[in-house]
Each structure stands twice: as structure tokens, then as C-alpha cells.
N, C-alpha and C positions, 0 to 999 in steps of 0.2 A: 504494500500500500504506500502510495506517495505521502511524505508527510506536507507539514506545511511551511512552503519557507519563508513566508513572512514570519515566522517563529525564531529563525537564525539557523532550525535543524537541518542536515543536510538530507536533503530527497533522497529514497532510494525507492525500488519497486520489486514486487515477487515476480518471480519468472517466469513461476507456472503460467503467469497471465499473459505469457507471451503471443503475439500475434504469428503464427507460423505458416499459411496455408490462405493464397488467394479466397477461398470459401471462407474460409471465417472474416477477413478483413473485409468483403463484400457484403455480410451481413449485419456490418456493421454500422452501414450506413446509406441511406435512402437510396434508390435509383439516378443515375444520371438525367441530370434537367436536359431535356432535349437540346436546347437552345446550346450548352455546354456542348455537345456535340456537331451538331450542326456548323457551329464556327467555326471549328478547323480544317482548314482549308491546303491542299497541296502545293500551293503558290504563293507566288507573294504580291498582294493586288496594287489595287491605287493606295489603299489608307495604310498595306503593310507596310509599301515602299515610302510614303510621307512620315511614316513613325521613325523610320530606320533613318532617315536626312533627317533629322531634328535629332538624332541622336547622340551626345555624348560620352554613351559608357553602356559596355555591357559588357557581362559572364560569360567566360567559355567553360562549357563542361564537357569531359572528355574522359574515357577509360581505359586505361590499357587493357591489352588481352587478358594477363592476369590477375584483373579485374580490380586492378588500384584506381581511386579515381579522384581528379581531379576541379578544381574550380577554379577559373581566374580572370581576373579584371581587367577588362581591355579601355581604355581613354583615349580621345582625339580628340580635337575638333568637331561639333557636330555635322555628320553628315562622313563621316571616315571611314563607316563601312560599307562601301560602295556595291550598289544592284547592278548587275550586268545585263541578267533578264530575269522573268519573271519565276524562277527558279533556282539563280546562282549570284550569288554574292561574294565580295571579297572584303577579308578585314588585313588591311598589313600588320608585319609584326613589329613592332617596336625596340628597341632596345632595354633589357630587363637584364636579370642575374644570370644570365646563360644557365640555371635549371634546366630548362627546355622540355618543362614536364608534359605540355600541352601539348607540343611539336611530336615529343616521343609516342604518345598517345596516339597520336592520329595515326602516326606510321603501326601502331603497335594494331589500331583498333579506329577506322575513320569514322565511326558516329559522335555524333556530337552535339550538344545541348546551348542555345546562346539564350539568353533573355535581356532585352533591351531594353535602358529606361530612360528617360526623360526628363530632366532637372521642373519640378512644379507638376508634371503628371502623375496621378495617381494609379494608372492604369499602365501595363507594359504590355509589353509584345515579347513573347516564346516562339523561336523559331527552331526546328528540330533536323537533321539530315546528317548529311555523309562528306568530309574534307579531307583535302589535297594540300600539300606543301609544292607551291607555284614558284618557279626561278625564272619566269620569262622577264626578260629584261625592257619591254615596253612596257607591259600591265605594272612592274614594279615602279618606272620612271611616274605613272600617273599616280602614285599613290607616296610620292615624295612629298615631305615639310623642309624648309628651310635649307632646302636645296641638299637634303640626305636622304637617300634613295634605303626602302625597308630591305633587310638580306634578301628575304622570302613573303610572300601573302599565305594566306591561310586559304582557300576558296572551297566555298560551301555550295554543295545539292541541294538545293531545300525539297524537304519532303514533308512536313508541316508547319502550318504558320497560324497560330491562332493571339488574340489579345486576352491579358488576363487581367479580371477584377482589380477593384481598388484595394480591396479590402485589405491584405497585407501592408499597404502602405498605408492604409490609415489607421489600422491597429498601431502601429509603429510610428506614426509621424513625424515620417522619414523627412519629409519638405517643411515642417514648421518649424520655425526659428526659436521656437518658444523649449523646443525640443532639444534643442541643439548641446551640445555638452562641451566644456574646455579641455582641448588636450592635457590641459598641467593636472587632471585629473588623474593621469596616466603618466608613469616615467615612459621617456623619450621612445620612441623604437629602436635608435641605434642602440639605447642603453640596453634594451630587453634582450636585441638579438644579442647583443655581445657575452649579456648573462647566459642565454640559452647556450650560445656555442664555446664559451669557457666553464661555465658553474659558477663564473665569480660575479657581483655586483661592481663594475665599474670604478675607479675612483672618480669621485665628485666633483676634485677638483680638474682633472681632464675631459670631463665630459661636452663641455661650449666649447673645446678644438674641433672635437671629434662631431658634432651636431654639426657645427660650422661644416666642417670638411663634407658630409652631407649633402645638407645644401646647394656646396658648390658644384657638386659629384651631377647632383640632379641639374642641376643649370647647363653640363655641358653633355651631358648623355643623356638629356631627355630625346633626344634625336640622331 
């Protein structure tokens, strides 16, 4: 049984009460609203394709074979993930931590999960299908910033594209300012990673070089 954690105690749950077995998980909850169905669509129409140029940021989700899986943040410019037709899309890759969990993934296993949002909408767009790691050197040249050409795109088959409720964003109010939280809330990220990848807390008095240097890192690799 879950306790309760406005209490301070930490949650836990029996196992028996595990959800194991498509049949039980279906019974557990009403039929699908037609309308839920109906929406998803094979392609990407007028209003997928105007969601997607308005778009500044969206999730790649991606599995390898041996079924590790992946999520990650993709940022541009709105409008960066560029429609070819009404089926195929490209996002370029940007420069990150050379990981390349995403990239491995696809070669590992090409289906792949995006969900597009919207800065002020409360409503997104899921689009679902099959990607390619693309080296053609013209598709790449169109999808240059600031005159730095992406290694490789990403290009995606779409094989569903439907819009999803507000409702998680407004559970969450994701867009309201009122919502909004201050980083100093949280030590730094370079601090944490540093802890995660040594065991040790940073010294405090080195920490505004290393923030700095940061910063500067992002200024010249963001492209």
C-alpha cells in the first residue's frame, strides 16, 4: 500500500498488486473514447506540419535492440525540425556530449518516439515512426546555424501523428510563471555531475571557475 507523502514517509507498494498482463491493465480502465482514436493519423497534415514550425523543442525517444531506452531533448530555433513531405521529417543533430545514445539507438533499433511542444501551448503533438542517420551533404548544408553545418540529421518515416490533450501541462503548469522555480534551489549541474562522476562534493571555493568555464563551453559549442 502507498503511504502518504505529505506525511515525510517514504512511499512504497506490495507487488502482488503488480500490473502484469495486457488483460488486467485493460480492465482497468474504460474503453477508448472514439474521438482518441480516430485522431491518429499516418501523416503529417496542415495543422501537424504548423505545430512542428512553431516548434522549439522536442523529445527523442529511442530503444536499442537490447531494449535500453532512451529520452532526449532536442532545441533550435523554432521551426528546426524541418517536413520534407507529408510523411518524412528531419531534425539535425546538434552538438552535445558525444554519448550518442540516441544515434546508437537508431542504428541499434530505428523506431522512435518525438513529442513536440510549444512554448505557451498547452496541447502537443506525438509523432511516432522509423529513422535514418542522413550524411548527405546538401540536406545537411540546409539545416546549418551560424554558418556550422550539423555532422549528420536524424530523418524520420512518420507512421503516426496525433495531438495530445492539455491536460498534463496543466496538471503541471508547465507555462505559468507563477510556477516557475529558482535554480539556486538546486546546486549547480556542473556541481552534481562532478559529484556523481567522482563521489566527492566539489570544493566551494572552485566552483564560479568551473560554472564560468561552463558557460563559456556552451557559448562556443552550442553550434
Amino acid at each position: 500500500m502507498m503511504s502518504d507523502s505529505s506525511s515525510g514517509a517514504k512511499p512504497s507498494f506490495d507487488a502482488s498488486c503488480q500490473v502484469s498482463t495486457e488483460e488486467e491493465l485493460r480492465a482497468l480502465y474504460a474503453s477508448t473514447h472514439t474521438l482518441a482514436v480516430q485522431k491518429c493519423i499516418d501523416h503529417l497534415d496542415h495543422h501537424c506540419q504548423k505545430f512542428i514550425s512553431l516548434s522549439p523543442f522536442l523529445c527523442l525517444a529511442t530503444q536499442h535492440a537490447n531494449g535500453t531506452a532512451d529520452v532526449s531533448p532536442r532545441g533550435d530555433p523554432a521551426g528546426f525540425a524541418t517536413v520534407l513531405d507529408r510523411n518524412t521529417l528531419v531534425i539535425p543533430d546538434r552538438p552535445g556530449n558525444n554519448r550518442l545514445d540516441s544515434l546508437s539507438n537508431i542504428i541499434s533499433n530505428p523506431a522512435v518516439g518525438l513529442l513536440f511542444m510549444v512554448p505557451g501551448f498547452e496541447d502537443t503533438l506525438r509523432v511516432n515512426g522509423t529513422a535514418r542517420l542522413v550524411r548527405d551533404p546538401e540536406l545537411l548544408q540546409t539545416l546549418a546555424v551560424a554558418n556550422r553545418v550539423p555532422t549528420l540529421a536524424i530523418v524520420v518515416h512518420v507512421n503516426e501523428a496525433f495531438l495530445h490533450c492539455a491536460k498534463a501541462l496543466r496538471r503541471s503548469k508547465l507555462w505559468d510563471t507563477q510556477s516557475q522555480r529558482k535554480r539556486s534551489e538546486m546546486t549547480s549541474m556542473i556541481a552534481m555531475v562532478m559529484e556523481h562522476s567522482s563521489g566527492n562534493e566539489p570544493a566551494a571555493e572552485t566552483l564560479p571557475a568551473i560554472e564560468q568555464d561552463l558557460e563559456e563551453e556552451y557559448q562556443q559549442t552550442m553550434y
